[in-house]
C-alpha positions in Angstrom: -29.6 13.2 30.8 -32.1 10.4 29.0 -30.9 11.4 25.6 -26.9 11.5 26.6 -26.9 8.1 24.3 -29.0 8.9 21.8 -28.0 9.1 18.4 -28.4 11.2 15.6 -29.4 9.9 11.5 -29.1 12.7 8.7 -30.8 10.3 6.8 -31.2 11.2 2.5 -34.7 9.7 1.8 -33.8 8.3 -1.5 -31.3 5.9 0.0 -33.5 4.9 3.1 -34.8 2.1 2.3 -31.3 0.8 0.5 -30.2 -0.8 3.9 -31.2 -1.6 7.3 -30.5 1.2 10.5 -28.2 0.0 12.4 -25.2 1.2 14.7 -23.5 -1.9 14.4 -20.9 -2.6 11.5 -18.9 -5.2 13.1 -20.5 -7.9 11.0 -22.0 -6.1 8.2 -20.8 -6.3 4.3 -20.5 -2.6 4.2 -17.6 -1.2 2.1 -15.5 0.8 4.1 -13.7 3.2 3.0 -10.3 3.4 3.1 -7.8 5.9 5.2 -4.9 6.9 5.6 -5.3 5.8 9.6 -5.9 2.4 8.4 -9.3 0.4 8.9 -11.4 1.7 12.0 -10.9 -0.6 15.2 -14.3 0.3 16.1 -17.4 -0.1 13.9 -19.9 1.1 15.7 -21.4 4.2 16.4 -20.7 5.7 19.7 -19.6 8.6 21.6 -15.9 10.0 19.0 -16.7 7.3 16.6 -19.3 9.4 13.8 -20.3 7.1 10.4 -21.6 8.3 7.2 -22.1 7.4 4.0 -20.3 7.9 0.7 -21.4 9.4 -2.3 -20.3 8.6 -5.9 -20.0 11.9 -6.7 -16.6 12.8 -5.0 -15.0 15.6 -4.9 -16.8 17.1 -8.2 -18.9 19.7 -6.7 -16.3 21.2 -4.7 -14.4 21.9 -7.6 -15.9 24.5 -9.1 -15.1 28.3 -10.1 -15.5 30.5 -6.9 -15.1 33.6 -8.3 -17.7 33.1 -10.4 -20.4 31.4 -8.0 -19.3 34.6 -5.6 -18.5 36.7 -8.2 -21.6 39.7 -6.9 -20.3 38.5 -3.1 -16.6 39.2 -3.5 -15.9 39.4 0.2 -17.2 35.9 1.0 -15.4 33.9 3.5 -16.0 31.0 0.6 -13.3 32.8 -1.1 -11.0 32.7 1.8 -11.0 28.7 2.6 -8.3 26.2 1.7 -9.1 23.6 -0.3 -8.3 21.4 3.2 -11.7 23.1 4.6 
């Protein structure tokens, strides 16, 4: 019951020291990023309200040619998924 508010960073260590930890993005100069539910109400993090980080890379490395990545695994589930999921 001591942890029930902790929180939880998946922290990549080459961007660790880019920016201060915080849970708090009410009055930060972060860039965020914009939805089609509009600008969050809430910035912080808390219980329903998860934040991460975006990567310049976008969509890229999901776009690549499944049947040939699972080409000797032909009854993946990879094969299966939407491009939603």
């Amino acid at each position: 019951d001591r942890l029930k508010n902790s929180i939880i960073m998946i922290l990549d260590p080459d961007m660790i020291l880019l920016r201060p930890l915080t849970y708090d993005f009410t009055s930060s100069n972060v860039m965020i990023h914009r939805s089609e539910r509009g600008p969050p109400k809430v910035k912080k993090v808390m219980h329903g309200q998860p934040w991460a980080s975006l990567y310049a890379f976008g969509d890229g490395p999901f776009k690549q040619d499944l049947n040939y990545v699972f080409s000797n695994h032909t009854d993946s589930p990879a094969l299966k998924a939407t491009d939603d999921e």
